[in-house]
C-alpha positions in Angstrom: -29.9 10.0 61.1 -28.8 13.7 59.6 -25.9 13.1 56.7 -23.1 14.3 57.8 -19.8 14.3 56.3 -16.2 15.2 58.2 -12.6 15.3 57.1 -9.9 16.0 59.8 -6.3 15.4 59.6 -4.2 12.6 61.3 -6.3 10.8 63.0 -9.0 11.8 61.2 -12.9 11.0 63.5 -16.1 10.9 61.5 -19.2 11.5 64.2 -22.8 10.3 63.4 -25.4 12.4 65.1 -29.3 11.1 65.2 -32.1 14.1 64.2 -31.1 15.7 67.3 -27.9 16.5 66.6 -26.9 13.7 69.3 -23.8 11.5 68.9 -24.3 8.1 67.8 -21.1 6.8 66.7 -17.6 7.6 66.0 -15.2 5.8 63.0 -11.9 7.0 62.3 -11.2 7.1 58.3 -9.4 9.7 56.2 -12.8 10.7 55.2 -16.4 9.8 55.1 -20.1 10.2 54.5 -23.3 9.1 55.0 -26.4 10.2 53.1 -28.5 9.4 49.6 -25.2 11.7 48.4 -22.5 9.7 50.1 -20.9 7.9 47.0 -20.3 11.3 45.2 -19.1 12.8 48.0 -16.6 10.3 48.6 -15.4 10.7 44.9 -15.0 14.5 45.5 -13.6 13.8 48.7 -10.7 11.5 47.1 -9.6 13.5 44.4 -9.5 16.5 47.1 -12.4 18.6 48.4 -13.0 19.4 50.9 -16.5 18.1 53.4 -18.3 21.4 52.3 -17.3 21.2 48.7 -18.0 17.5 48.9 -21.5 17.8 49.7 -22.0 20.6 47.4 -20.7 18.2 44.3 -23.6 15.6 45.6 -26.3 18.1 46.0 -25.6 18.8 42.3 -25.8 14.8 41.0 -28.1 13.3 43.6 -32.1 14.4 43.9 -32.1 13.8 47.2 -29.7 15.6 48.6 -30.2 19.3 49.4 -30.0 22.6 50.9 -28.7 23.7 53.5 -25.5 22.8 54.4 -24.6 23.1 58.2 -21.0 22.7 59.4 -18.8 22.9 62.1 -14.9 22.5 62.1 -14.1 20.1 65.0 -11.1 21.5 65.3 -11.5 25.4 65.6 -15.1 25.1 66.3 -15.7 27.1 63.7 -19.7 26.8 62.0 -21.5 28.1 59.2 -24.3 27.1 57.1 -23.3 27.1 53.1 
């Protein structure tokens, strides 16, 4: 399973996707993760970063997290890769 991380507004949807980008699951939550990163980017998360910031503060604390980061807003549709 890819890490992904996703913070929408009210309700908010967190998707898991498999290595090919396929959907696996769906849990609402304010915000989540999933990845060797996932506790630090929940703590970045709750004090207010965003889900690119947030995996940018666990790429810098956690060895096994890494570059690149690729996005997409669910709600614009919006993608980049950071």
């Amino acid at each position: 399973m890819r890490a992904l991380v996703v913070r929408l507004g009210r309700p908010p949807v967190v998707g898991f996707y498999d290595e090919d980008f396929m959907l696996v699951g769906v849990n609402q939550a304010a915000y989540y993760a999933i990845g060797s990163g996932e506790g630090l980017a929940f703590g970045a998360m709750a004090h207010g970063a965003g889900a690119v910031d947030a995996v940018k503060a666990a790429i810098c604390h956690d060895a096994e997290s890494g570059y690149p980061i690729s996005w997409i807003n669910l709600i614009t549709g919006e993608e980049g890769t950071a």
